[in-house]
Structures are given as structure tokens and as C-alpha cells.
N, C-alpha and C positions, 0 to 999 in steps of 0.2 A: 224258271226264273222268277225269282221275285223282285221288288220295287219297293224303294225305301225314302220315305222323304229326306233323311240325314241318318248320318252318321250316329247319333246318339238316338234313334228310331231304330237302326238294327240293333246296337247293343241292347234298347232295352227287350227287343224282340227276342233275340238270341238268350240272354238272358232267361225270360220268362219259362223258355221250353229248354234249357239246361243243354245248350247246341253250342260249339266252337265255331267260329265264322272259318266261312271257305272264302273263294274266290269272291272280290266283288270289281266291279267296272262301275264307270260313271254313264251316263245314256248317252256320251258321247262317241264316248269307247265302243258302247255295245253295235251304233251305228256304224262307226270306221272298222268293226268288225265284222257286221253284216254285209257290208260295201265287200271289203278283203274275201269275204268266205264264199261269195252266191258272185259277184261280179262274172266269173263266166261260166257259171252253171248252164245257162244255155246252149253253151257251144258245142259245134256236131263231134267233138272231141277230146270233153271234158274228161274228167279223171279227180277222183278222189285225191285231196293234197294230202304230200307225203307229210311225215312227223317231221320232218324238217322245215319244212311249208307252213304246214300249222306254227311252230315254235316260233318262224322268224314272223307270221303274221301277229301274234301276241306281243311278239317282242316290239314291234313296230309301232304299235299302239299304245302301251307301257305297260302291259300287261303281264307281271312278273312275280315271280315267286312260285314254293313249292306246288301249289296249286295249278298252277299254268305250264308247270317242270312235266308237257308228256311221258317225259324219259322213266318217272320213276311209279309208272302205274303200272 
């Protein structure tokens, strides 16, 4: 994960090193992500979230597009 001050900070980054942008979240997103993803990690019977789990956890958050599309990796 990288961290970007703004928006015209990764373009110029991405730019520099001739890279198409993927996926990006705001440090909002990435917290209400972390909450969604680890919140019951601890429990004596957790389980890996399914693809559908995962998907509606991104989507919840507004996490959207080909990049966030599990289906199609």
C-alpha cells in the first residue's frame, strides 16, 4: 500500500515510473475496511470471507470498479 497526499501526487507518481493506476481508497475507506475485514478475526470460529463477502464488503464502502471486480481475476 502506498499513501498519497492528493490526487495530482499520484498522477504525477504514476506518471514518472510509466504505471496505470489501480485501485485506490481514501484513509477512510481503508479503516472502514480494516474494521469490515479483521472485526472478527478473533473469534474461536472464524473463516476466510467468501468472494461474495469480500465483494459486498467493498461495495459497502464504495469501493468499486474493475479493480475491486474479484470475479474477474
Amino acid at each position: 500500500m502506498l499513501l498519497f497526499r492528493s490526487e495530482e501526487h499520484l498522477a504525477a507518481w504514476l506518471e514518472q515510473r510509466g504505471l496505470s493506476q489501480g485501485g485506490t481508497m481514501t484513509l477512510e475507506q481503508c479503516w472502514l475496511l480494516a474494521k469490515a475485514w479483521y472485526s472478527d478475526k478473533l473469534d474461536r470460529d472464524w473463516r476466510r470471507k467468501t468472494l461474495d463477502e469480500a465483494m459486498a464488503a467493498f461495495a459497502e464502502i464504495g469501493l468499486e470498479g474493475d479493480f475491486w471486480d474479484l470475479t474477474k481475476r
